[in-house]
C-alpha positions as YAML, in Angstrom:
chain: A
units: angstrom
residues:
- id: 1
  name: UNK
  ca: [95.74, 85.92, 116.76]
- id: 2
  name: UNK
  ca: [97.99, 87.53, 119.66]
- id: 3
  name: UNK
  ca: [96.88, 90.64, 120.53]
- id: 4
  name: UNK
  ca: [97.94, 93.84, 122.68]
- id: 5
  name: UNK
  ca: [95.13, 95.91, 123.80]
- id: 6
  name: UNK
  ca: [96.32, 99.55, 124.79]
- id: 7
  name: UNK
  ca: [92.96, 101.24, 126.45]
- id: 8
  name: UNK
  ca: [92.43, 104.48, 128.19]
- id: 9
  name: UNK
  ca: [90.24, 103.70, 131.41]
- id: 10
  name: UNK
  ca: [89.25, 106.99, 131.48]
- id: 11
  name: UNK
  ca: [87.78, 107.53, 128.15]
- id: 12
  name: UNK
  ca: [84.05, 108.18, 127.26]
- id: 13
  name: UNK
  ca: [83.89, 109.60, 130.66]
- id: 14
  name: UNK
  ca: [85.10, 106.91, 132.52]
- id: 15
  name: UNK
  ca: [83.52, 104.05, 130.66]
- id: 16
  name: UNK
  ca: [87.30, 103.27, 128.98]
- id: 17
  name: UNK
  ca: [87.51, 100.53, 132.31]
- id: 18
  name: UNK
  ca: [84.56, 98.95, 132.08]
- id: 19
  name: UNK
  ca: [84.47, 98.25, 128.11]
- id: 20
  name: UNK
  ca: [88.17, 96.98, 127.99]
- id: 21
  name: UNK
  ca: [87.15, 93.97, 130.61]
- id: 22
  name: UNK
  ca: [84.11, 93.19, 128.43]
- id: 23
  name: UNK
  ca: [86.26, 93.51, 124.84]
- id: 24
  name: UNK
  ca: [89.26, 91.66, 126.28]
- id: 25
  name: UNK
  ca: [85.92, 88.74, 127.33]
- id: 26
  name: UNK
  ca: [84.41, 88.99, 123.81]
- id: 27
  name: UNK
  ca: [88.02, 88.65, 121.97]
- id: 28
  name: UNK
  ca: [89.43, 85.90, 124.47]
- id: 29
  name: UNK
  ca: [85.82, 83.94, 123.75]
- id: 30
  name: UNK
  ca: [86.93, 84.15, 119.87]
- id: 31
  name: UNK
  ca: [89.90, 82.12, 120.56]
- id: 32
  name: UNK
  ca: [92.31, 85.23, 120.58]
- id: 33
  name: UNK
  ca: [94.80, 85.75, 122.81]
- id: 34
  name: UNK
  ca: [95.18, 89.27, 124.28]
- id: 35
  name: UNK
  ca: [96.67, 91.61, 126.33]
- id: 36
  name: UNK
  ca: [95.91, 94.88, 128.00]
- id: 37
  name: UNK
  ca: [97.62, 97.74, 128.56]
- id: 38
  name: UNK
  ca: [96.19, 100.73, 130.72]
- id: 39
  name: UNK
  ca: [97.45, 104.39, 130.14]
- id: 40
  name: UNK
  ca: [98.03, 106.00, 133.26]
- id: 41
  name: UNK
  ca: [98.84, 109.16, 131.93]
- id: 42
  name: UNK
  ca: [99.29, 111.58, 128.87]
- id: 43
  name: UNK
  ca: [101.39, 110.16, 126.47]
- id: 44
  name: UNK
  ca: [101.78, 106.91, 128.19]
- id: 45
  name: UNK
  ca: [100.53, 105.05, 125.07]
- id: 46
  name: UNK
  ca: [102.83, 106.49, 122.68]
- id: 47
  name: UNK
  ca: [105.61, 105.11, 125.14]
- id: 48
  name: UNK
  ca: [104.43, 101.87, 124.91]
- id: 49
  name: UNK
  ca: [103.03, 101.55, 121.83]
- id: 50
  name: UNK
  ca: [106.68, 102.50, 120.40]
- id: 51
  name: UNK
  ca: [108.01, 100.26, 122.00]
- id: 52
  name: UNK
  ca: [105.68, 97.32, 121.38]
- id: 53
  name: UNK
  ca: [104.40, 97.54, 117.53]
- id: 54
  name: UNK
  ca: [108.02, 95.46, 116.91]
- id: 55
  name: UNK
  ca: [107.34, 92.93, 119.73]
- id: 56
  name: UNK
  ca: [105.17, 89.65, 118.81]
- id: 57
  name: UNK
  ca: [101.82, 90.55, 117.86]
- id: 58
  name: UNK
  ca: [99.73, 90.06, 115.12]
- id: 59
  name: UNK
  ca: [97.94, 93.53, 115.58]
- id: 60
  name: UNK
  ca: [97.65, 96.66, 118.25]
- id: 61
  name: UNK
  ca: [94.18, 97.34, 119.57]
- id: 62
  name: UNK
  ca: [93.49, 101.49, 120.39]
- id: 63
  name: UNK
  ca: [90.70, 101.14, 122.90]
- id: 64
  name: UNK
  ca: [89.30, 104.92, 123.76]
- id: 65
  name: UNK
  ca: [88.62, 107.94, 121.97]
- id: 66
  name: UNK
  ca: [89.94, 109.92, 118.78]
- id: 67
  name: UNK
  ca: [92.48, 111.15, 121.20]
- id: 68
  name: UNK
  ca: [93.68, 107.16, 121.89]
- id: 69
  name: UNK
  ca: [93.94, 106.70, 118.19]
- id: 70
  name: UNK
  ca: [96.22, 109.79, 118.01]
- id: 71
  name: UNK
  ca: [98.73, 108.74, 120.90]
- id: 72
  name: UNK
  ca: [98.54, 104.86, 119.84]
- id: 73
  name: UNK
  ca: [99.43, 105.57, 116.04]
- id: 74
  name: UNK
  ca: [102.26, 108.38, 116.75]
- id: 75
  name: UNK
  ca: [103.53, 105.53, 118.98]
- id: 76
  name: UNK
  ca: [103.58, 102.83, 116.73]
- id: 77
  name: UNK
  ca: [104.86, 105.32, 113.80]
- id: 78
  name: UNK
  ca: [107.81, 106.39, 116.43]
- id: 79
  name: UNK
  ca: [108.92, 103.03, 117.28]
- id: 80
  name: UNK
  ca: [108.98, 101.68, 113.43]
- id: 81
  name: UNK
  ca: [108.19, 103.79, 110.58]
- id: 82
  name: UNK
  ca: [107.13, 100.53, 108.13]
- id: 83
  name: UNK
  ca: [104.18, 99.59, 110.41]
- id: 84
  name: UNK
  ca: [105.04, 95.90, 110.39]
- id: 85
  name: UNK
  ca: [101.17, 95.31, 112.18]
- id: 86
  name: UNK
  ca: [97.39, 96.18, 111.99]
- id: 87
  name: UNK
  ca: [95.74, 98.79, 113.78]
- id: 88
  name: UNK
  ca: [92.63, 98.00, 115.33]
- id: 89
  name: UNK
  ca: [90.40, 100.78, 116.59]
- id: 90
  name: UNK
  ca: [87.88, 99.85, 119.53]
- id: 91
  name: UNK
  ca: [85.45, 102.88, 120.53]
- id: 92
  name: UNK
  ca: [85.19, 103.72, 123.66]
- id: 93
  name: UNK
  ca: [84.83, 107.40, 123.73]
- id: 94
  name: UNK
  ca: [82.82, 110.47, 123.61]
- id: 95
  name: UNK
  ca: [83.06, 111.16, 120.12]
- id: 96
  name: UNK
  ca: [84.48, 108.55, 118.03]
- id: 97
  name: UNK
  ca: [85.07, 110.13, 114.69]
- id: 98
  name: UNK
  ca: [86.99, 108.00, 113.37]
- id: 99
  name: UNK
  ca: [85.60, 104.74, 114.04]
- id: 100
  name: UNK
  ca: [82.09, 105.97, 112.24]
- id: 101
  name: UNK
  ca: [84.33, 105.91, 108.58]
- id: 102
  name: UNK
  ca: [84.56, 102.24, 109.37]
- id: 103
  name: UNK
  ca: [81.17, 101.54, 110.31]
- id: 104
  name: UNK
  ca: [81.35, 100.83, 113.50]
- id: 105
  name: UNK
  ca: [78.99, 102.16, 115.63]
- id: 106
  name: UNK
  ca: [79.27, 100.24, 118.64]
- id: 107
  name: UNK
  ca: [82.37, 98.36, 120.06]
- id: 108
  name: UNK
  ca: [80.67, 95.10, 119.79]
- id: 109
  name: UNK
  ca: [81.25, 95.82, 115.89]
- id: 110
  name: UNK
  ca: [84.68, 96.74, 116.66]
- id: 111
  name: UNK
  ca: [84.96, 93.31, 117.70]
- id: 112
  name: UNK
  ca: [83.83, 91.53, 114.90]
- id: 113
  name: UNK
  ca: [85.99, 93.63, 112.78]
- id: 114
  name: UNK
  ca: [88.97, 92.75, 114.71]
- id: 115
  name: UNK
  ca: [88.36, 89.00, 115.21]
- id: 116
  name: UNK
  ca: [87.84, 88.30, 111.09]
- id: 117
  name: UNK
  ca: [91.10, 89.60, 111.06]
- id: 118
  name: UNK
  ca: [90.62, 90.97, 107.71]
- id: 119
  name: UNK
  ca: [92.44, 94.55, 107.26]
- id: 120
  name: UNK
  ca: [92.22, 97.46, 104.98]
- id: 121
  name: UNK
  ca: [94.86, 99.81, 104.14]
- id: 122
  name: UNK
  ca: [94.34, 103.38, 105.27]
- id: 123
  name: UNK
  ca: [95.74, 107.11, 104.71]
- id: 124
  name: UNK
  ca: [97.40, 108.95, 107.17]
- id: 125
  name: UNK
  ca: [97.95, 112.50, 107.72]
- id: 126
  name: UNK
  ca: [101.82, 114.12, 108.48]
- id: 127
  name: UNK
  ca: [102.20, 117.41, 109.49]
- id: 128
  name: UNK
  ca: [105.77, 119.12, 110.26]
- id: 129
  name: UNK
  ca: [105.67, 121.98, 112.76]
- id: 130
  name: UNK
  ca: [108.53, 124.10, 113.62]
- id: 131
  name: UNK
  ca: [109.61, 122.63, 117.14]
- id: 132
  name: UNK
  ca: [107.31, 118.96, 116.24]
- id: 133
  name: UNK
  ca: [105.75, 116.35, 114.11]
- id: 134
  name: UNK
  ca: [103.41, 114.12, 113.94]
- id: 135
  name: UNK
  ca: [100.41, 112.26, 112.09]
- id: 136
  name: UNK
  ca: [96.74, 112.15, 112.49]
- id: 137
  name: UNK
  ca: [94.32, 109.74, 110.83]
- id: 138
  name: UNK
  ca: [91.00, 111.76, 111.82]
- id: 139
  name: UNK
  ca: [91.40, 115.68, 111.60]
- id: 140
  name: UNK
  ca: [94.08, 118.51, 112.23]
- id: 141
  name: UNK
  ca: [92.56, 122.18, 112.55]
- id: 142
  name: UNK
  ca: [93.32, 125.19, 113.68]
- id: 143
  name: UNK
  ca: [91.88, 128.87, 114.32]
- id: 144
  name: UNK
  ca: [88.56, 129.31, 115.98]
- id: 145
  name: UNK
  ca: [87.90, 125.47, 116.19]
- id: 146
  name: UNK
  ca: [90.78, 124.73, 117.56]
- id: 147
  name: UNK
  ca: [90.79, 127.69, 120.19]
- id: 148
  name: UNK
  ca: [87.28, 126.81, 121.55]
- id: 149
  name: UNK
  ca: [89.23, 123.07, 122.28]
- id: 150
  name: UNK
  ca: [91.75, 124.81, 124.24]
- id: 151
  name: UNK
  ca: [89.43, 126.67, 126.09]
- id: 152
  name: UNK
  ca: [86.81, 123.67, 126.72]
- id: 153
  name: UNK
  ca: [89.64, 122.01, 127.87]
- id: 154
  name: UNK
  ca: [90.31, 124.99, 130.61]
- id: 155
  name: UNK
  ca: [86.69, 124.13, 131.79]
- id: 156
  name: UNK
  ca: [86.63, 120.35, 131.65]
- id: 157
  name: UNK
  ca: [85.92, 120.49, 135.35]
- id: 158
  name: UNK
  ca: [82.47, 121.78, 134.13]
- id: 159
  name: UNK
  ca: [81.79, 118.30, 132.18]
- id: 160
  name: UNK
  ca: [79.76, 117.93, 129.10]
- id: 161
  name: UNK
  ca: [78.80, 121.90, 129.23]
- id: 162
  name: UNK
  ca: [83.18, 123.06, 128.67]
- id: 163
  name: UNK
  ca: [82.78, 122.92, 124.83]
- id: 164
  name: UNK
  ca: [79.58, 124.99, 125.26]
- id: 165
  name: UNK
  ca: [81.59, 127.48, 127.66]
- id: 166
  name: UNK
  ca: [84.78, 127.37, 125.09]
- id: 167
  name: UNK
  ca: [82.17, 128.32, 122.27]
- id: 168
  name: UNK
  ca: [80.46, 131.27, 123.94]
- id: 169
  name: UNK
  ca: [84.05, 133.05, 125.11]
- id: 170
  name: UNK
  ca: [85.66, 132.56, 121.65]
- id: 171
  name: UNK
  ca: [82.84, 133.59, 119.28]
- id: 172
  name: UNK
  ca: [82.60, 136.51, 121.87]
- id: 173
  name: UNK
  ca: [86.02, 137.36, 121.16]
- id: 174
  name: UNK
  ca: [85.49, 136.15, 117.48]
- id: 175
  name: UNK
  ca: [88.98, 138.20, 115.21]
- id: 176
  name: UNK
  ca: [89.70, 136.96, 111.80]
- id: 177
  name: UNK
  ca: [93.71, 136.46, 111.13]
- id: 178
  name: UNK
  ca: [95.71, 136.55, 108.22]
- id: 179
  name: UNK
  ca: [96.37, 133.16, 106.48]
- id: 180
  name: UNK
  ca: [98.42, 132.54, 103.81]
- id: 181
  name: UNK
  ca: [98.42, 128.95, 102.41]
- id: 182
  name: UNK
  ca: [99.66, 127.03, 99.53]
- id: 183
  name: UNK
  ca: [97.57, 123.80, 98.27]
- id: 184
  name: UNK
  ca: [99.41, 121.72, 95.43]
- id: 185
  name: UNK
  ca: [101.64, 124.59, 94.63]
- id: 186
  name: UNK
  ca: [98.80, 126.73, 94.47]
- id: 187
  name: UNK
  ca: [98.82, 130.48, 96.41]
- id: 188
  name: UNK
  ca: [96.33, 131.80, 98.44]
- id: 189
  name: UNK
  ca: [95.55, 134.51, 100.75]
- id: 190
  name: UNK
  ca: [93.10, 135.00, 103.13]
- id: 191
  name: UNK
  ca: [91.32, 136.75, 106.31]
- id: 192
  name: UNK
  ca: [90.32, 133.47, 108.01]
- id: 193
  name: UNK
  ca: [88.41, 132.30, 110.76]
- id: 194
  name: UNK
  ca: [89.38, 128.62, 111.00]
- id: 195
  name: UNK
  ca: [90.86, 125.58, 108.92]
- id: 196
  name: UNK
  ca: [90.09, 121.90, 109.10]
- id: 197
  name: UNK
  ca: [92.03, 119.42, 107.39]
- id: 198
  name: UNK
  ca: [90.13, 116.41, 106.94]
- id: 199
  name: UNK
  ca: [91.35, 112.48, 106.03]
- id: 200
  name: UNK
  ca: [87.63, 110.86, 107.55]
- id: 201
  name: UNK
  ca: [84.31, 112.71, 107.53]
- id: 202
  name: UNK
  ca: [83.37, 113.68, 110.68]
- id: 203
  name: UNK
  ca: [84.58, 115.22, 114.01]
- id: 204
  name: UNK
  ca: [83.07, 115.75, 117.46]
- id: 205
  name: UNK
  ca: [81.41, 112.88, 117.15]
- id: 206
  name: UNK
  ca: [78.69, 113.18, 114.23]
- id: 207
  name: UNK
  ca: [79.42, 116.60, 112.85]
- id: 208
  name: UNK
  ca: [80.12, 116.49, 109.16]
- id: 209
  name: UNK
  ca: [83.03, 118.33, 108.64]
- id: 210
  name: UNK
  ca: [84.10, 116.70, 105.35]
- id: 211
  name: UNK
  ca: [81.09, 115.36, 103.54]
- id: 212
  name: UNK
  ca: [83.21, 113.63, 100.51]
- id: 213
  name: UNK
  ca: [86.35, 112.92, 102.42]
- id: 214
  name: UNK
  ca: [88.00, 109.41, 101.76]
- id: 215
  name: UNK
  ca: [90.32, 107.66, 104.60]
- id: 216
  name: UNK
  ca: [91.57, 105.53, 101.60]
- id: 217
  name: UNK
  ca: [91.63, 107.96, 98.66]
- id: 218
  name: UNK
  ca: [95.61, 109.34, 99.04]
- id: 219
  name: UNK
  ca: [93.96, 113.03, 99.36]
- id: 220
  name: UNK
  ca: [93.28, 115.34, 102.14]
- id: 221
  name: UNK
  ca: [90.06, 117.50, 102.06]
- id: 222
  name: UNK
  ca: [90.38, 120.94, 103.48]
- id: 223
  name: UNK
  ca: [87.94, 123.22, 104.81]
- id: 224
  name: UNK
  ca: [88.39, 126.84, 104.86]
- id: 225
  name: UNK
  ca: [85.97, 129.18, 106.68]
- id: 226
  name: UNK
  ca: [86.73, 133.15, 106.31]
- id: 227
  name: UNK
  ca: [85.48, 135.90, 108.00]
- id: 228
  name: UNK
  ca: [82.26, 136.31, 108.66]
- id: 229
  name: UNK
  ca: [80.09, 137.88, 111.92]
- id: 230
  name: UNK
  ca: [79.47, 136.34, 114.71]
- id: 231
  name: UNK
  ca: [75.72, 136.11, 114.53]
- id: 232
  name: UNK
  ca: [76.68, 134.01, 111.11]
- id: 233
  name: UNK
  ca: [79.48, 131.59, 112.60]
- id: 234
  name: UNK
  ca: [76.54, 130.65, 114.91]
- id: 235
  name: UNK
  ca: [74.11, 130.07, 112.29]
- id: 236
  name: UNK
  ca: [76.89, 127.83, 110.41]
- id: 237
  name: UNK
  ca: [77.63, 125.84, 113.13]
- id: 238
  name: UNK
  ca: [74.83, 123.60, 112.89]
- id: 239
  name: UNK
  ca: [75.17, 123.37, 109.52]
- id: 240
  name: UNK
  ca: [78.25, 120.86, 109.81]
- id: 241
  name: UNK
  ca: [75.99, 118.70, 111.42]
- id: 242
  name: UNK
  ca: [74.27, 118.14, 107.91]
- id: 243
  name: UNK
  ca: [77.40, 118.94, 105.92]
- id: 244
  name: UNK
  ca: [75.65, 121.93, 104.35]
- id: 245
  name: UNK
  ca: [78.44, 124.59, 105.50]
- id: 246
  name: UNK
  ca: [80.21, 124.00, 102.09]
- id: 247
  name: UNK
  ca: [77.25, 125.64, 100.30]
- id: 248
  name: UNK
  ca: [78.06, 129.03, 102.43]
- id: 249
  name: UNK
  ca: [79.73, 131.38, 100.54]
- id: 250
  name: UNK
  ca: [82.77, 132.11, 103.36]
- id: 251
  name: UNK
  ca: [83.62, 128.66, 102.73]
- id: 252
  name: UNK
  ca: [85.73, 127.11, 100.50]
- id: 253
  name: UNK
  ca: [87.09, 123.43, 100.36]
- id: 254
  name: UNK
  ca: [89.77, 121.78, 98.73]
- id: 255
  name: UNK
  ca: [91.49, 118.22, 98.02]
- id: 256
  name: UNK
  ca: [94.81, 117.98, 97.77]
- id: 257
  name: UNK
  ca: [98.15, 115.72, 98.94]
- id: 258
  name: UNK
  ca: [100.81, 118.72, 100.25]
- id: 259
  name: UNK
  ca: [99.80, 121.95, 101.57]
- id: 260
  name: UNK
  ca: [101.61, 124.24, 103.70]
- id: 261
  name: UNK
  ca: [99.63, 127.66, 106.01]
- id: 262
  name: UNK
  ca: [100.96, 130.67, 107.38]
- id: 263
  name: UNK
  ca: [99.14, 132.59, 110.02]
- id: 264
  name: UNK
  ca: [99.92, 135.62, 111.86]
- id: 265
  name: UNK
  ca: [99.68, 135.21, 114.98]
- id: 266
  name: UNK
  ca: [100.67, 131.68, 115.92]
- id: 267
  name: UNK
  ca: [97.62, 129.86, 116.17]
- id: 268
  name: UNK
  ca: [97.60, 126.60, 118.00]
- id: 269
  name: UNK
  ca: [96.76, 123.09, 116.46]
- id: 270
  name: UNK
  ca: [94.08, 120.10, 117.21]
- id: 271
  name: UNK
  ca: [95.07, 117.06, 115.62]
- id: 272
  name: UNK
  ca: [92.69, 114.58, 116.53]
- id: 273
  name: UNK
  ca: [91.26, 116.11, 119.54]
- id: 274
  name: UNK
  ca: [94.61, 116.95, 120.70]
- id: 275
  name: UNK
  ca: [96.31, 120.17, 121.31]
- id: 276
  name: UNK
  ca: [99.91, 120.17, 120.55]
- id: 277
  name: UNK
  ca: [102.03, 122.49, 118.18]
- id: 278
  name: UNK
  ca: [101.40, 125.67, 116.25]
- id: 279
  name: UNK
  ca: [101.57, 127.38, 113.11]
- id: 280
  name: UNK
  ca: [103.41, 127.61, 110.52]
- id: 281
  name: UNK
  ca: [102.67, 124.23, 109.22]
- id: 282
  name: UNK
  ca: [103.44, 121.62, 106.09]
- id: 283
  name: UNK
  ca: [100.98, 119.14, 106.08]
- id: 284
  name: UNK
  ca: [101.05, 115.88, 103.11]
- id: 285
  name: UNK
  ca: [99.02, 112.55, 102.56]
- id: 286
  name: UNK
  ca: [100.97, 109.25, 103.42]
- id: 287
  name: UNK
  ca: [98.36, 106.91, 101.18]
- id: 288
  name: UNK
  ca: [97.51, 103.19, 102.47]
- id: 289
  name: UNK
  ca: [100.34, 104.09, 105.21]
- id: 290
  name: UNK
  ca: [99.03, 102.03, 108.06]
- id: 291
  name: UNK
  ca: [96.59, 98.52, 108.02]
- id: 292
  name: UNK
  ca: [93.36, 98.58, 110.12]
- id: 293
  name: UNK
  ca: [91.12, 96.14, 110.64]
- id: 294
  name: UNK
  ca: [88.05, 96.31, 109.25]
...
C-alpha cells in the first residue's frame, strides 16, 4: 500500500517525533510505502489532510493523540465529503481514547492493524454550531467537563498537574445552568452540570464515560449529569473510571441519532479534546461514515 503519515511531533509529550521514525521503520519493513507529514502548528493537519485524502493513497495515517484524530478527520471530511480512503489511527498520545475501542493498546498494534490492510466501517459524530461545524469520532461535551479543559489548558505550562489545577478552580466555582435539550424529538429540561456525548467508550485516556457505547452501532450515547454539590461531583468523579456514575441518581443517559441542547449561558465545547465552538448545538450520527483500519 501507499501511505501518507500525518503525525504531531509533539504529542504524548513530545514522544509524537520519536514514534513516527520508528512506525514509518516498522511500515516501510512491511513492504509499504509511506510518507510523513509533520504538523507544525494548530490546524496544520486539517490543511493538509484536505487537501491530500483525494491525492494517491490507499489510506491516511493520524499519528498523535485524540486531538490528531480530530484535526486529521475534519480535514479529510473538508477536502471530500465521500471519504474515498481509510483512516488509520496510530497512538501516540497522552490519552488515546479512541484507539482503546479498537484494541490497540500500543502503536506496535496500530501497526499490524494498518499493514493487514483490512478496514472496518465506523460512525462519526456531526455537530452544527451557530458560527461552525464539525465532526468528532471520540467525544463532544460541554459544561463543567469541558470548562476544567479550558482551564487545564490555561495551565499547561504546569504539565501533567493543569487538569488537576483546572479541576480544583472549577468545582470551586461549581454553578449548575439551565439546559434545555431535545433527544429524538423528545423534550427535556434541566439544571445541569455537564453533558458528554459519546460515539467510543472512554475519554481521558481510560475513564469510562460511556460503558455501552458502540463506534459502529449508528447511535450516540449521551451522558447527562445534573446538579449536585460539590463534595458529590468529587465523589463521582472516580466513578467514571469504573463506569459506575450511571448508577447515580443525578445521572441520566441516553442513545439516540439527532439531538439538539440549549444552555443559558453559552457554554463552550470539547470535541475530542479540543476546544472550539459553543452552545446552542444540533448534534446527529453519520453511521459507517468513514473506513478505519482495524
Amino acid at each position: 500500500m501507499k501511505l501518507l503519515m500525518l503525525s504531531n511531533p509533539l504529542a504524548g509529550r513530545r514522544r509524537g517525533l520519536a514514534v513516527a521514525e520508528k512506525s514509518l521503520e516498522m511500515l516501510r519493513q512491511r513492504g509499504h510505502t509511506v510518507e510523513n507529514i509533520f504538523s507544525d502548528r494548530p490546524g496544520h493537519l486539517v490543511e493538509v489532510a484536505a487537501k491530500e485524502v483525494n491525492g494517491a493513497w490507499d489510506g491516511i495515517i493520524a499519528l498523535g493523540g485524540d486531538g490528531t484524530l480530530f484535526e486529521v478527520i475534519n480535514g479529510m471530511m473538508k477536502g471530500n465529503p465521500e471519504l474515498p480512503i481509510p483512516l488509520g489511527v496510530l497512538p501516540a498520545g497522552t490519552g488515546n481514547s479512541f484507539s482503546r475501542d479498537l484494541g490497540i493498546g500500543t502503536h506496535a498494534d496500530a501497526i499490524e492493524l494498518i499493514a493487514a490492510g483490512a478496514t472496518r466501517p465506523v460512525d462519526l459524530g456531526e455537530c452544527r454550531c451557530d458560527d461552525t461545524s464539525f465532526v468528532f469520532i471520540n467525544i463532544l461535551g460541554f459544561g463543567f467537563v469541558a470548562d476544567v479543559a479550558q482551564k487545564a489548558y490555561s495551565y499547561r505550562k504546569w504539565g501533567a498537574l493543569n487538569y488537576v489545577i483546572g479541576v480544583f478552580i472549577i468545582t470551586r466555582n461549581l454553578k449548575s445552568y439551565p439546559l434545555e435539550f431535545e433527544i429524538d424529538g423528545r423534550s427535556f429540561q434541566r439544571d445541569n452540570i455537564f453533558v458528554e456525548i459519546s460515539n467510543s467508550r472512554k475519554t481521558g485516556g481510560d475513564m469510562i464515560m460511556a460503558p455501552d457505547a458502540s463506534i459502529d452501532d449508528g447511535l450516540l450515547d449521551v451522558v447527562i449529569l445534573n446538579k449536585l454539590s460539590r463534595l458529590r461531583l468529587l465523589s463521582a468523579l472516580p466513578r467514571i473510571f469504573a463506569g459506575t456514575h450511571l448508577k447515580m441518581k443525578e445521572v441520566e443517559h441516553f442513545t439516540a441519532s439527532t439531538m439538539s441542547f440549549r444552555t443559558t449561558p453559552a457554554k463552550v465545547l470539547t470535541p475530542d479534546g479540543e476546544i472550539t465552538g459553543t452552545t446552542p448545538i444540533t448534534v446527529n450520527v453519520l453511521p459507517g461514515k468513514i473506513r478505519v483500519f482495524g
